[in-house]
N, C-alpha and C positions, 0 to 999 in steps of 0.2 A: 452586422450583415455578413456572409459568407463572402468572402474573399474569391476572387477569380482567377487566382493565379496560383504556383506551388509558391512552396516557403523559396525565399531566396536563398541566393549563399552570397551577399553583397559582406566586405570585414564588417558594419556593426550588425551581422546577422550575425557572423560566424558563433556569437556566444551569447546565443537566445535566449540562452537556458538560462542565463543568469536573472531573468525575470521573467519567465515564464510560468505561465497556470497551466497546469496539466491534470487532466482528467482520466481517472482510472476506470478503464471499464473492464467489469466483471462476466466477458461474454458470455457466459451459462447462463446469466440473468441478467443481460441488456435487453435482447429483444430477439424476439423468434420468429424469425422468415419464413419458415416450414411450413411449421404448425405441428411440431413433434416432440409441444413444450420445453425445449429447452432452447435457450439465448445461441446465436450462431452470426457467421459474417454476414450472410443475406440479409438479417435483424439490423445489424448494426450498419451496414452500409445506406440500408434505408433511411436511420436516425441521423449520418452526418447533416445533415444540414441543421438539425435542429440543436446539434453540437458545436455548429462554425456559428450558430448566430450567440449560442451562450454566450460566445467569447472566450472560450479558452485555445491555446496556443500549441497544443498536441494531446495525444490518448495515449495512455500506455494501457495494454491490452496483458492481462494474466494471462499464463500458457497458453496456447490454442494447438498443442501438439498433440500426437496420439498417443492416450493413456487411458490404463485402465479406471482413472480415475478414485483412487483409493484418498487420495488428499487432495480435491479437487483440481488437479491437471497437476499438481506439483509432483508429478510421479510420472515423468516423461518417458515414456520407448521408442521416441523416432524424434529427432531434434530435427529432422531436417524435413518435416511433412506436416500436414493439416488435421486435425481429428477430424474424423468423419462426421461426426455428429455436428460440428462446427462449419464444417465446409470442403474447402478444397486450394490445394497448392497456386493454378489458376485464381482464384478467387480470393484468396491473401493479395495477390499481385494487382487484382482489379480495386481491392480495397486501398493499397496504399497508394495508387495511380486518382483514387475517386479522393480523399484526404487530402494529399496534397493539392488538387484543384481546389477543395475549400480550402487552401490556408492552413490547415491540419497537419502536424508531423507525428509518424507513428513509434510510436515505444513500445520493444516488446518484453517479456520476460526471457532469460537465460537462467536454467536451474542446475550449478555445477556442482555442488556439494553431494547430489545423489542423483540416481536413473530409477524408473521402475525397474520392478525385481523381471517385468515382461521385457525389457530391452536386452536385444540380442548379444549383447554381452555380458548381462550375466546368467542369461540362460546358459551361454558357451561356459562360464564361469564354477556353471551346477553341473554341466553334462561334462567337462573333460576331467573331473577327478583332480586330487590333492597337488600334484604337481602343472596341471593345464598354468599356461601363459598367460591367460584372462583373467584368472583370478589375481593375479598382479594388479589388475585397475581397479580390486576393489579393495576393501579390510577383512582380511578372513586371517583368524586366530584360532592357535587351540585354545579348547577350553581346559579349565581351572577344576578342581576339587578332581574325587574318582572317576578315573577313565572320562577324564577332561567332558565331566559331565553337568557343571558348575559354568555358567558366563567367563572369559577372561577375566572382566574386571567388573566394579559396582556401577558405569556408567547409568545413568537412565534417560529413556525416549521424551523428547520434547510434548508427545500424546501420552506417558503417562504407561509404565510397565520399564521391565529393559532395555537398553538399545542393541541388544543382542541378540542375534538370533542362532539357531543352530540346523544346521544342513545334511540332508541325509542323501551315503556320497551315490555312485551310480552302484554300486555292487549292495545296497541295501545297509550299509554298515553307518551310525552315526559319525559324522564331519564332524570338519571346522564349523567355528563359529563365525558369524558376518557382523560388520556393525552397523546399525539404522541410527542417527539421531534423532528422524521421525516414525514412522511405521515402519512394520515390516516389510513391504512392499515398495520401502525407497532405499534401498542399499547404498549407503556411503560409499562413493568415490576417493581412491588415492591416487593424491594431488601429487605424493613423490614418483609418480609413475611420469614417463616421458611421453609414454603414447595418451595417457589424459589430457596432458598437457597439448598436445597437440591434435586430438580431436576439435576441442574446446576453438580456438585458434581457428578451425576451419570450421565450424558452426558459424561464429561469428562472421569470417568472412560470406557463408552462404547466404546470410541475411542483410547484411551490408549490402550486397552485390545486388540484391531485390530488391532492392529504394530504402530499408528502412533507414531511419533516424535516430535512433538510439536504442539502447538496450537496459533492464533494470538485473539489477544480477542479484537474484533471490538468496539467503543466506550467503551474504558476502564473508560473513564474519570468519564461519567456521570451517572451511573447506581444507586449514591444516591441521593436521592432528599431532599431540608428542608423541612420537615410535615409539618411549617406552609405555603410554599405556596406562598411567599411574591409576590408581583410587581416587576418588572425589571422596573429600571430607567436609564436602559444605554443604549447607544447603541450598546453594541454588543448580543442585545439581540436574533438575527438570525447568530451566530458565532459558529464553531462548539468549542469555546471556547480557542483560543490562546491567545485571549484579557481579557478574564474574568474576570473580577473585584477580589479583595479577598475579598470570602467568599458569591460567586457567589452562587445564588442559586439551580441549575442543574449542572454548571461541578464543576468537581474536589474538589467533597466535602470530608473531611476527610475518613467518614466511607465505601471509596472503599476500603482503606487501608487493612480492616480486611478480607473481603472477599479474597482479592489476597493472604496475609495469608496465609488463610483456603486453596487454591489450592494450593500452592507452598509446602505444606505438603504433597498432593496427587501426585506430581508429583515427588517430593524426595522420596516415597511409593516403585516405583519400580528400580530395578535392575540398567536399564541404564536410568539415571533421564531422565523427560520430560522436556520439551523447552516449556515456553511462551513470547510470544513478544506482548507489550501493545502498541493499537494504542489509543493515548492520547494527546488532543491539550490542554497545559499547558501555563499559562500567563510568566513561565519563563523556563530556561534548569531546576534551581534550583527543582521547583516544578516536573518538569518532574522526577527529580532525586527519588524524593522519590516513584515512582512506581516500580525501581530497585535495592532497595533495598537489602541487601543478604537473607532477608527470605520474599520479596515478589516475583516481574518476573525478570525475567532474561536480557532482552531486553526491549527497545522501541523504535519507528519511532522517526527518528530526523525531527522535521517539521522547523525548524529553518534553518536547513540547504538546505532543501528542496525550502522555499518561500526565500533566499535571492536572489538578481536579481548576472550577471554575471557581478560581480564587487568587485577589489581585498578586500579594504577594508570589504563590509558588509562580503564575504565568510570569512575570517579572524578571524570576528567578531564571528560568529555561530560556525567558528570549536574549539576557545577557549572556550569558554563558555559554549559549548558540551563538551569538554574534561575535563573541570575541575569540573562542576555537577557531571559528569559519575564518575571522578576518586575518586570524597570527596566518594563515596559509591562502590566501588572495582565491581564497572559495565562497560562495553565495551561499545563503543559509535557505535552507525548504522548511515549508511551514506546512504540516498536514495536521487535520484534526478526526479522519476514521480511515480505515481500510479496509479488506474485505478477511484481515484478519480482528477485528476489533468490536467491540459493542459499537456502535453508531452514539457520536457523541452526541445528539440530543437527549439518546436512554443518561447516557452516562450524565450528564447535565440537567437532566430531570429531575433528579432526587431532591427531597424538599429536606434533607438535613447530609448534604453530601460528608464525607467523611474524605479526612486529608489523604488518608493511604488507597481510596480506591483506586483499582486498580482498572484498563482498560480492556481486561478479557473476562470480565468479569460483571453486570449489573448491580448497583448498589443493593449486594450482599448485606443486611443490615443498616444500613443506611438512607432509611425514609420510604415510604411511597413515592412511587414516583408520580410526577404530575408532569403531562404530556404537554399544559400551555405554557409552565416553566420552563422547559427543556426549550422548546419552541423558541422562546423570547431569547434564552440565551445561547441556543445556537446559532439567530440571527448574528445577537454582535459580535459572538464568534466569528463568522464571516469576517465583518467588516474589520475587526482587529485582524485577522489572519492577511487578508488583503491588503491591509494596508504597510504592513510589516517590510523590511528590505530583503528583499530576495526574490525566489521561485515560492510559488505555492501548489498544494494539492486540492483537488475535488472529488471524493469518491463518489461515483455513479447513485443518485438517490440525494447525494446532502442536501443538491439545489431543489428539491420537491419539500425536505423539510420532514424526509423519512424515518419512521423509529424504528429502535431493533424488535421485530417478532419475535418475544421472548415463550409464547405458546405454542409452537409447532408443535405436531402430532410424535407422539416419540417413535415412533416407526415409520418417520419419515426422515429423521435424523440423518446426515451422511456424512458428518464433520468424521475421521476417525477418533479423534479425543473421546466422543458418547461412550462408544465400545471398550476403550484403552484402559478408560477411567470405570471400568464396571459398571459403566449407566448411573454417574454419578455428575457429569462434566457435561455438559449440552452443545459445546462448545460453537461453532462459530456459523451457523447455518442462520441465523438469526438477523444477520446482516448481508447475507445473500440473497434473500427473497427477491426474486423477478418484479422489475420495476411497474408501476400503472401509467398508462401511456393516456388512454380514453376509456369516454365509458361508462356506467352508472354499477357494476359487476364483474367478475374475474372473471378473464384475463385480466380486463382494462389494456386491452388494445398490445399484452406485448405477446399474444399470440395473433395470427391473422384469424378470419371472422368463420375459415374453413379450418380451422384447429382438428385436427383427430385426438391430440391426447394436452392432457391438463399442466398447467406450469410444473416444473420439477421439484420447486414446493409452493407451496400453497398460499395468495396475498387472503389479507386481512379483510377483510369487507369494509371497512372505514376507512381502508386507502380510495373510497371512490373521491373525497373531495380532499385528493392531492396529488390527480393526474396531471399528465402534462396539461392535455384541454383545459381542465379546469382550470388550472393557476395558470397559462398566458391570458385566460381573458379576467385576469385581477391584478388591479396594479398594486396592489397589498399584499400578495402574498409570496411567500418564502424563492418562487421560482424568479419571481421580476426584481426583489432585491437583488440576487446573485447577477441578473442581467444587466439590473443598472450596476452594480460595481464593478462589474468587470468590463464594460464598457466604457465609465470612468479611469478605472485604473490602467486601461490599454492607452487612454491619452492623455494622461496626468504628468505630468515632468518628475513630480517629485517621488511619483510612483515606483514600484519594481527595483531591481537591485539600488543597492545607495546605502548610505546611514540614516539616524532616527536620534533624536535629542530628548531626552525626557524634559519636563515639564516637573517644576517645582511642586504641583498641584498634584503629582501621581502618591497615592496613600495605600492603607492596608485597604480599601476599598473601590481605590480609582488609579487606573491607570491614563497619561494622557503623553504624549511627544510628539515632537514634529519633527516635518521632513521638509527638505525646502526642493524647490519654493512654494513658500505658502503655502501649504500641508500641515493640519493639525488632526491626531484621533484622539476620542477620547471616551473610555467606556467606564460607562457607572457598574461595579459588580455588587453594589448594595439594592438595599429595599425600597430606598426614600430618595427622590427626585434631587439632583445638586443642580447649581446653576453653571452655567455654560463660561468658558472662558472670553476673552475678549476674543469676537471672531468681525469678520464682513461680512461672511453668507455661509448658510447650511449647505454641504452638497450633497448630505445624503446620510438619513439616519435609520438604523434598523429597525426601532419603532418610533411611531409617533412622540412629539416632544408633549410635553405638560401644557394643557393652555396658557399658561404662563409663561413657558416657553424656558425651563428647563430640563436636563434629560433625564428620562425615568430612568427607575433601579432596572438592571439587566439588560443596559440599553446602549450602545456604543453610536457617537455620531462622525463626522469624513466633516471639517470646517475648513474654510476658507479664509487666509488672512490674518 
């Protein structure tokens, strides 16, 4: 039930995070207030309540700044205002005033590794010519080969071409070149610049000072660069860096270290400290480890846990190796299984002959047909494993409905920039964006109002009619009411949320099983053929039905007592 109070700041509040469910909403396609199909704050302020009764413990909310939108909002021109299209300055403030009355704390995104190419600095950056002072805040290089008409170096864009670009100066004569990690249209920021550094600094405190709750800081990783510039000789040199060589020259260079620092001071500043959670793809958990440091953030995305395929061993593998990084540094380990950079892992866990290397930006490539009641079944125990796990957890907007990825969009309706980057080769991540179905038996399904002028910003599937919200609250079977019973469990469970986890002699290349105390045991079948159940006293909740016999089916995880 919705809470009637804001979050406290009593000390065992101070560090909420450390077992908190946080729900990622994807405003472009939570829900449309309008009716000018796209997802906006009116949308979403309408939906808190039905987000406080879920049970989850805060939202983090993608950009909702003003951009031209070239990587969906990750191409910010105004840090410190509302996208039109989204809302209003006023109405951010009624939102996180309306949140915290349910119990909700709000997260938002901070995007410091680049700006849109629209943000007034680096337009000032284009318009003052070779020597202007603005160009100092960003990477602008000559270039290489004749009449520096060659890239500086062989970098390439995270979407696929160079991450170079080249600039024509205000007298008409070919510039410098810039550097983009991702599009053109998001120009890297230099971090060794002082006035960056204290922008940033005063973003954060803007938003602080407006009630929010914490901040997620979009490519934590890569925000330093090595001055000289070198060649990449590897190949993951289009990786957003989980393979990265040491001593890789754009991720995971030592001196982010200091920076995260610098903010973790500003967010220990006030009364009831701020939350940051670093999205950071690291060549190991180790490395990840040192971003959470106790005097840098607080959190990070587990991506380890996230890309292993649905197989007992590799999961096994990433939740050790998460726990024990996390714990050498007295940080909580996050358990996320999609994002709205990812295929939705029920596609991914749908394949009827998964393959160990797939990958999660990608659909089983080769790897079986997919079967939608498979994917189902074990995205279920997905769930209930991820839940019950020690730590914080994520929920991407759609998982609790039991959504798959729309891997058919219309190709010109495409807006990922990867489609285009990749020669219309990459379809890349619009697939997992599709606007939610709220009610209804037809599109919208309830996430435009009933007076709509214009059509969702892409297009639902017609067979999302029976996995609206309507439909699944009045079924105690399906995908939305598991997620409600376990996270209502799990909010009053002792042995729940941050802590340790003991495996179980019975965990196999097939079955995983541990307990937590008190009296906490999971235990999920990742085979085809029903096992029987450990010694328990009572079931308190299993993601499908047990065997009339009353052991648990293949792809079936159950939450025992005792």
């Amino acid at each position: 039930m919705p809470h009637d109070h804001a979050p406290g700041s009593s000390t065992s509040e101070l560090e909420w995070w450390r077992s908190a469910v946080i729900y990622q909403v994807y405003l472009r396609s939570f829900a449309d207030g309008n009716g000018d199909g796209i997802g906006d704050l009116a949308g979403l302020r309408q939906r808190l309540p039905y987000l406080a009764d879920l049970g989850v413990d805060a939202l983090w909310l993608n950009p909702w700044y003003p951009s031209p939108m070239a990587d969906g909002g990750y191409d910010v021109a105004d840090y410190r205002d509302i996208a039109p299209e989204f809302g209003t300055l006023d109405e951010a403030d009624e939102l996180i005033a309306e949140a915290h009355h349910h119990g909700l704390r709000i997260i938002i995104d901070v995007v410091p590794n680049h700006t849109s190419s629209e943000h007034a600095w680096f337009r000032e950056a284009i318009a003052g010519g070779p020597e202007c002072a603005a160009r100092q805040r960003y990477i602008f290089r000559p270039g290489s080969g004749p009449e520096g008409s060659l890239p500086p170096n062989n970098w390439r864009s995270v979407f696929g071409g160079p991450a170079w670009t080249r600039i024509i100066e205000p007298d008409g004569s070919p510039g410098d070149w810039y550097l983009h990690l991702f599009a053109p249209e998001q120009p890297d920021l230099n971090w060794e610049s002082s006035v960056v550094h204290a922008e940033f600094e005063s973003v954060l405190r803007f938003w602080f000072e407006r009630g929010i709750d914490g901040v997620r800081i979009d490519v934590a990783h890569g925000l330093i660069k090595d001055p000289s510039l070198p060649d990449l000789n590897h190949t993951d040199a289009e990786l957003l860096g989980s393979a990265a060589h040491p001593g890789h020259p754009h991720w995971d260079q030592e001196g982010v270290h200091g920076i995260f620092r610098s903010w973790r001071r500003i967010a220990d500043s006030y009364d009831t400290p701020k939350l940051f959670v670093a999205e950071a793809w690291t060549r190991t958990p180790q490395r990840l480890a040192r971003y959470v440091r106790p005097d840098e953030l607080h959190t990070a995305f587990n991506f380890d846990y996230l890309t292993a395929p649905w197989r007992a061993p590799h999961l096994r593998r990433a939740i050790d190796s998460s726990i024990t990084a996390m714990s050498a540094v007295n940080a909580p380990t996050t358990w996320v299984l999609s994002n709205h950079d990812v295929v939705r892992h029920l596609s991914r866990y749908g394949c009827v002959q998964p393959e160990d290397d797939l990958g999660p930006l990608s659909v089983a490539q080769g790897a079986g047909p997919l079967d939608l009641t498979l994917g189902t079944q074990r995205a279920r125990a997905a769930a209930l494993l991820t839940l019950a796990l020690p730590g914080g957890a994520y929920i991407y907007q759609g998982e609790e409905l039991g959504l798959w990825e729309v891997d058919d969009l219309p190709d010109d309706m495409l807006q990922d920039p990867t489609w285009a980057r990749s020669g219309f080769t990459q379809r890349g991540r619009d697939g997992c964006r599709v606007p939610l179905p709220w009610s209804g038996d037809a599109a919208p399904f309830g996430y435009s109002p009933r007076d709509a002028y214009a059509q969702p910003w892409l297009p639902q599937p017609a067979a999302w009619k029976t996995l609206t919200q309507q439909v699944q609250g009045e079924d105690d079977a399906s995908v939305l009411a598991l997620y409600r019973q376990a996270l209502r469990i799990r909010s009053g469970h002792p042995a729940l949320g941050d802590g340790t986890l003991q495996w179980d002699s019975s965990s196999s290349q097939e079955v995983l099983s541990f307990a937590r105390h008190p009296g906490f045991r999971c235990v999920v079948n990742f085979s085809a053929s029903p096992i029987p159940l450990p010694s328990h006293r009572k079931v308190i909740l299993s993601s499908s039905p047990l065997t009339p016999d009353g052991q648990l089916a293949g792809d079936t995880a159950v939450w025992l007592a005792g």
